[in-house]
C-alpha positions in Angstrom: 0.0 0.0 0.0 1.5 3.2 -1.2 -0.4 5.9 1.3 0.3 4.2 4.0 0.3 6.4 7.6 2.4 6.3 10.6 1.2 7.6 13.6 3.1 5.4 16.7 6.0 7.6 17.1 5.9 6.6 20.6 7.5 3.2 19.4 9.8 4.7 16.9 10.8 7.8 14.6 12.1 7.8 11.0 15.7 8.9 11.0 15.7 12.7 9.7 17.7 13.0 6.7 20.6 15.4 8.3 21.3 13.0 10.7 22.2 9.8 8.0 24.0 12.5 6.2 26.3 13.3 9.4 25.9 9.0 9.9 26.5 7.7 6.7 30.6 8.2 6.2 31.0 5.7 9.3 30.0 3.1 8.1 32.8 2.6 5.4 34.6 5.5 4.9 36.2 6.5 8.6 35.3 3.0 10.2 38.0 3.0 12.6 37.6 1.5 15.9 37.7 4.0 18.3 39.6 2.5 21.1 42.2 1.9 18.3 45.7 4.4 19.1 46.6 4.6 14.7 44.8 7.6 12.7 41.5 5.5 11.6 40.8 4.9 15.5 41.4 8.7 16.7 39.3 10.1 13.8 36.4 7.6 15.4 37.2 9.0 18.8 36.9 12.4 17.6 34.0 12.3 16.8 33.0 10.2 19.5 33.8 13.0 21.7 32.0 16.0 19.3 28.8 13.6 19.6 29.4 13.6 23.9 30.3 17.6 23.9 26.8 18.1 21.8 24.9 15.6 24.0 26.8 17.1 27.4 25.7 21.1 25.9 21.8 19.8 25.7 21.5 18.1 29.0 23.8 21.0 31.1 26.5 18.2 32.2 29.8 17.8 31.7 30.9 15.4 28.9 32.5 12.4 31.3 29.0 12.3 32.9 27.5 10.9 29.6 27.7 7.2 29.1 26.7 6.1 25.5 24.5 2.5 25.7 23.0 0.6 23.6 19.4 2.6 24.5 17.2 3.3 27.9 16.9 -0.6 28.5 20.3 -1.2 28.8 20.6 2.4 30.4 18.0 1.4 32.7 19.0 -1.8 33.4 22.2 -0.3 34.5 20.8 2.4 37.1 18.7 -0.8 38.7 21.3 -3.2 38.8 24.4 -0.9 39.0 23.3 1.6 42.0 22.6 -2.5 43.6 26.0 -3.6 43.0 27.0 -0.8 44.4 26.1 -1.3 47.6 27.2 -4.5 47.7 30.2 -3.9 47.1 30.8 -2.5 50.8 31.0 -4.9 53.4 27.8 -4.7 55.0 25.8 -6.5 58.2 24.2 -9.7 57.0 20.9 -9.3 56.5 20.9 -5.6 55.5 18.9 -4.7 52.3 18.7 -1.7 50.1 15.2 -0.3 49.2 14.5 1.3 45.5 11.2 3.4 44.6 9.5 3.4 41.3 6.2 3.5 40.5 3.7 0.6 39.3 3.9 2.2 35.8 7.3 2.9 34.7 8.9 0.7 31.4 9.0 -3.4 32.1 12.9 -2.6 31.6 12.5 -0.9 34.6 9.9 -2.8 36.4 11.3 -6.1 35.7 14.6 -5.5 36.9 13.4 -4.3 40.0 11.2 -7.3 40.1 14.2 -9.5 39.8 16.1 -7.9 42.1 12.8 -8.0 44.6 13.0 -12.0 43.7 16.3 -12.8 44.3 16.6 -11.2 47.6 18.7 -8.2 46.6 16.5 -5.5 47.0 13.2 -4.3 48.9 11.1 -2.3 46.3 8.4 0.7 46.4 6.2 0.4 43.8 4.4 3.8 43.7 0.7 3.7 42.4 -0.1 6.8 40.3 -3.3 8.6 40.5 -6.5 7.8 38.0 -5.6 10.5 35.5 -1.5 8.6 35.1 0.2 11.0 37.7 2.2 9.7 40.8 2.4 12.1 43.6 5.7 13.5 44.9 4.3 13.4 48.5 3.4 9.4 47.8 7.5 9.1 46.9 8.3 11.3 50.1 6.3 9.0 52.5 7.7 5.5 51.0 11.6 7.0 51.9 13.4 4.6 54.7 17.0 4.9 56.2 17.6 2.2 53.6 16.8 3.5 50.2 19.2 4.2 47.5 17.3 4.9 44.8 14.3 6.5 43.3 13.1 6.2 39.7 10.2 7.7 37.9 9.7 7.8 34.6 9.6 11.7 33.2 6.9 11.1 30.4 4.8 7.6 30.6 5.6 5.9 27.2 1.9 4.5 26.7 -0.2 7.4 27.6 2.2 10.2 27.8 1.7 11.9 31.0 4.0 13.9 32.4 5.4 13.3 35.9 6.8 15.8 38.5 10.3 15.5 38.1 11.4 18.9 39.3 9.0 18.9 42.3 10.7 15.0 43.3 14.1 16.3 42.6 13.5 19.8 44.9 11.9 17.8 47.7 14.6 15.1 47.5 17.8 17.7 47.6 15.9 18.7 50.7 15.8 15.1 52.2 19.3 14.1 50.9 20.5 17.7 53.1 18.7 16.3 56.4 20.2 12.4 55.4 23.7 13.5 55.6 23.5 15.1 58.9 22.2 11.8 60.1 25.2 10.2 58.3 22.3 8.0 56.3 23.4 7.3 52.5 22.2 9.7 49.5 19.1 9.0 47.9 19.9 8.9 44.0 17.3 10.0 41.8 16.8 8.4 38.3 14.2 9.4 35.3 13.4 8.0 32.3 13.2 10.8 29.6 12.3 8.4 26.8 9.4 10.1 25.9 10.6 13.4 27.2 14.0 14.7 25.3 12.1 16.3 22.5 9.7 18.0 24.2 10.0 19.0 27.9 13.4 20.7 29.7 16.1 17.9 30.3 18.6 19.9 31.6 19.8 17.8 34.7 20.2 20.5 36.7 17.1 22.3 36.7 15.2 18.5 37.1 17.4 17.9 39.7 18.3 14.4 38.8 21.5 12.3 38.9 20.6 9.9 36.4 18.9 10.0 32.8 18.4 7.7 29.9 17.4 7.8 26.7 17.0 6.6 23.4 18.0 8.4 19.8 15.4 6.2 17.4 12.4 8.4 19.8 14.5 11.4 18.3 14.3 11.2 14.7 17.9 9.6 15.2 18.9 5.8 14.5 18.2 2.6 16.2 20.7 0.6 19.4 21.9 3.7 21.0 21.3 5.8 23.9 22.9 7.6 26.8 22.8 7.4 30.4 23.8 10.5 32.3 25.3 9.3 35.7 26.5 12.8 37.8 29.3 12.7 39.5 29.2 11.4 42.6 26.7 8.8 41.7 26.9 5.2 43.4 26.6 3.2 40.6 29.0 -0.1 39.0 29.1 -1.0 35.5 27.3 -4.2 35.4 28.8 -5.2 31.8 32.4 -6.0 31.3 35.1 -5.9 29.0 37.5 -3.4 27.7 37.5 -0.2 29.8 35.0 1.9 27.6 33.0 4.8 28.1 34.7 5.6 31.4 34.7 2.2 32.2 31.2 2.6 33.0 30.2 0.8 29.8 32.3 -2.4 28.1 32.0 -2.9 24.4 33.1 -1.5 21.2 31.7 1.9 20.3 28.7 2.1 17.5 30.6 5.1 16.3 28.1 5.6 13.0 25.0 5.0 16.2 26.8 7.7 18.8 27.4 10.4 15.6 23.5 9.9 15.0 22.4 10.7 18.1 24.2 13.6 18.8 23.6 15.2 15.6 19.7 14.3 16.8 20.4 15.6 20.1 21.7 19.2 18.7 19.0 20.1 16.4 15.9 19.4 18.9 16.5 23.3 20.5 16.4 24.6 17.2 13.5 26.9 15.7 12.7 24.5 13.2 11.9 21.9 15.8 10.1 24.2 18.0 8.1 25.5 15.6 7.0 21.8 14.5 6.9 20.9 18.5 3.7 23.5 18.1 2.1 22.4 15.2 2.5 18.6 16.5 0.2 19.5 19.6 -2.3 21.4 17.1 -3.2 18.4 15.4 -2.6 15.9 18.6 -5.4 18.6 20.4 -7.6 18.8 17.0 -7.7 15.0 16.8 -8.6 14.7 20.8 -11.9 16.8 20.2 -12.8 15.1 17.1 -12.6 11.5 18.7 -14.3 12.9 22.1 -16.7 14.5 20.1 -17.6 11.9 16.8 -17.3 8.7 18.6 -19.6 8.1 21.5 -18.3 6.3 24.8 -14.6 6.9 24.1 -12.2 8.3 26.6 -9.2 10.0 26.8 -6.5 8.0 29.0 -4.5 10.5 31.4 -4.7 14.2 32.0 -5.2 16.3 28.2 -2.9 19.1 29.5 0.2 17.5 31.5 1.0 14.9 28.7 3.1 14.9 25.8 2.7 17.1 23.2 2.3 14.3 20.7 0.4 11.6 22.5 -2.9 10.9 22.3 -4.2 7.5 24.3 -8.1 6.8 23.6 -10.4 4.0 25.0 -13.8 2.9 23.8 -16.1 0.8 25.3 -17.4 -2.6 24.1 -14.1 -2.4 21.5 -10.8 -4.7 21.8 -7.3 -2.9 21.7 -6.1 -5.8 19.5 -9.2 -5.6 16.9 -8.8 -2.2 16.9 -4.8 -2.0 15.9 -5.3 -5.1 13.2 -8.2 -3.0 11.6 -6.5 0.3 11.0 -3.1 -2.0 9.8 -5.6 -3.2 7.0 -6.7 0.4 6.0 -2.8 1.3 5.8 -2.6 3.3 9.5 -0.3 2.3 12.2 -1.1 2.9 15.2 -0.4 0.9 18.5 -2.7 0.0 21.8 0.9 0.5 24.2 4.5 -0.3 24.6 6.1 -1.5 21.4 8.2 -3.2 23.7 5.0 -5.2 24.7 2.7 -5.5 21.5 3.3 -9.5 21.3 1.8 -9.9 24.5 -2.2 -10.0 25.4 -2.2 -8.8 28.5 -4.3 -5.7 29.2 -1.6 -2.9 30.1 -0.1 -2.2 33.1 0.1 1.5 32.8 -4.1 1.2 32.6 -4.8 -1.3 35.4 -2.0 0.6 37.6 -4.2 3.9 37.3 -7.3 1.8 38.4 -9.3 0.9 34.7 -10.9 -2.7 35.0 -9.1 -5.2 32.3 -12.0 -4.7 29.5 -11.4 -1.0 29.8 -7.8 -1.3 29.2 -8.6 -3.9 26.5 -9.5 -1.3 24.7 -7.3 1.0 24.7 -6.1 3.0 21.0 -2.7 4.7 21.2 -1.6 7.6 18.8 1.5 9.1 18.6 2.0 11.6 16.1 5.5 13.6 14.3 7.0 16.0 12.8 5.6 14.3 9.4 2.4 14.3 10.6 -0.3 16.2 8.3 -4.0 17.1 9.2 -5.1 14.9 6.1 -3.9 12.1 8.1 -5.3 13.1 11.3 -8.8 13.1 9.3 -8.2 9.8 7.2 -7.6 8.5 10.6 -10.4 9.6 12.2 -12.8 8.8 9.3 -11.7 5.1 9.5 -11.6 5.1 13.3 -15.4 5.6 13.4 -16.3 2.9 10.9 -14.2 0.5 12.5 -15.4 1.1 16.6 -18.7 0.9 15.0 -18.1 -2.3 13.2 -16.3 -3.7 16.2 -19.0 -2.7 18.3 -21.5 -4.7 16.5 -19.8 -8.1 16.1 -19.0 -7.7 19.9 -22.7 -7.2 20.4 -23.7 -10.2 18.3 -21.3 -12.3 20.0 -22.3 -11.2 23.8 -25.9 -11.7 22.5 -25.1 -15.6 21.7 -24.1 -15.6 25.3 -27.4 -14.7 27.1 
């Protein structure tokens, strides 16, 4: 199919043209390994380090705080299981365990390695619930902090419906607590976001959020696919967790996706320019237009999450008596892509987490439609969508009332 739309840019962006331009002589031309001490190898390193500076100038760090990854799983991975090895690796009283808070909504990268951690005995976990409308409250996060915890991590934007979280408030109440901790000799509490969802459309500047760790992922960027940072301040307690040859500060074994790191720091660079502001604006136009439409055209849907403190681009719907699944299959076979979650969860038939965590029983978040729209985005599409979106809830509607009919 030739027309074909995309509208899940939550799961994925097309890389922008300048940045395989800037990409593209990596690959073959200066291929050098970067770790390697001849001419090819410092050429690779050079611009290893002109990516970092770039990446280091957006986020207000310095450049040794950035650790290029693979993306925010294995960045995430590494604040979980990192800030735990850690702490182990001081002798300690037996018996003594450290305690982490996230919420009951972050990323499965995030929830499951707390979960293992939880399992094996390493770890005693928080899982914050958030609110019905997808927001966790700082004062929730405050309360669940013991003389053990190390860690807190919250997710900046969710990556299903796209609310935003109170990062700033958690880091300003946190610098407050960390102040009273050391006068009590107690250990720092590190704080940890997820800005997935965030980097190209909310202030990451690490200072001003007051975090001391960050990940994220270029291919949510309009940059390429298998790499990602993870800013770790100075100071942090954290271990690498993967090793090997000594780098990224030996924070981070394996050799460097040079072609990957020059992507995402050409990405990283142009997301504070006009150009991408201006399209930031017109990309909540059309996500705001197609909210009213849907609320207004299709009768018992639902918008999942607050309208105002979400992503600019995100637009999470649910509709009663209508199947995620049926939904997402139907729009493929009109040519629109859309997704009911997580990419990182589409194979799976459980209803989502994010949903049931803000309190929707499993049929409602059955049934949930999620939109992300880009840069590329154009109203036509918006309206294409939203034309076949109301034949197809109707349709579904119908065969799920002849089947439940059967049934009586």
């Amino acid at each position: 199919m030739s027309n074909k739309i995309y509208l899940d840019y939550a799961a994925t962006t097309p890389v922008d043209a300048k940045v395989l331009e800037k990409m593209l002589p990596y690959f073959s031309k200066n291929f050098g390994n970067a770790m390697s001490v001849h001419s090819f190898g410092q050429e690779a390193l050079e611009s290893i380090d002109n990516a970092r500076a770039q990446t280091a100038k957006f986020f207000g760090c310095s450049p040794s705080e950035i650790i290029f990854t693979s993306g925010a799983t294995e960045s995430n991975n590494l604040v979980v299981k990192g800030s735990l090895r850690s702490y182990y690796s001081v002798t300690r009283k037996t018996g003594e365990k450290p305690h982490i808070i996230t919420t009951k909504f972050e990323h499965h990268c995030v929830l499951d390695a707390c979960k293992l951690a939880e399992k094996d005995g390493l770890a005693e976990i928080t899982y914050i619930t958030p609110n019905h409308e997808g927001i966790v409250s700082t004062k929730d996060i405050q309360n669940s902090i013991k003389p053990n915890t190390i860690l807190i991590s919250v997710m900046y934007v969710n990556n299903e419906i796209g609310t935003l979280q109170p990062i700033a408030e958690i880091g300003k109440m946190l610098k407050k607590i960390n102040a009273e901790r050391l006068e009590k000799k107690l250990q720092q509490v590190f704080f940890h976001t997820d800005a997935t969802q965030a980097i190209n459309y909310f202030n990451c500047n690490v200072n001003e959020i007051g975090v001391d760790l960050l990940s994220m992922s270029a291919h949510k960027i309009y940059g390429p696919k298998g790499v990602g940072i993870l800013y770790i301040k100075k100071g942090t307690h954290i271990k690498r967790v993967q090793d090997g040859g000594d780098q990224e500060y030996k924070m981070r074994a394996g050799t460097h996706n040079v072609p990957g790191i020059v992507g995402l720091g050409e990405a990283v660079s142009m997301i504070k320019t006009p150009k991408t502001q201006a399209a930031i604006k017109e990309i909540k136009k059309l996500r705001d237009y197609l909210i009213k439409r849907v609320l207004k055209e299709i009768p018992k849907s639902y918008l999942n999450g607050l309208k105002e403190k979400r992503s600019p681009n995100n637009a999470n719907f649910r509709f009663d008596n209508v199947e995620g699944e049926g939904l997402i299959l139907s729009l493929d076979l009109e040519g629109i892509a859309a997704s009911t979650g997580s990419a990182c969860s589409s194979g799976a038939l459980e209803p989502s987490h994010v949903l049931l965590s803000m309190g929707l029983r499993h049929e409602q978040a059955h049934g949930s439609l999620r939109i992300t729209i880009g840069k590329y985005t154009t109203k036509k599409e918006i309206d294409i969508l939203i034309v076949n979106l109301k034949e197809i809830v109707k349709r579904l509607r119908k065969i799920s009332g002849n089947v439940l009919s059967e049934f009586k």
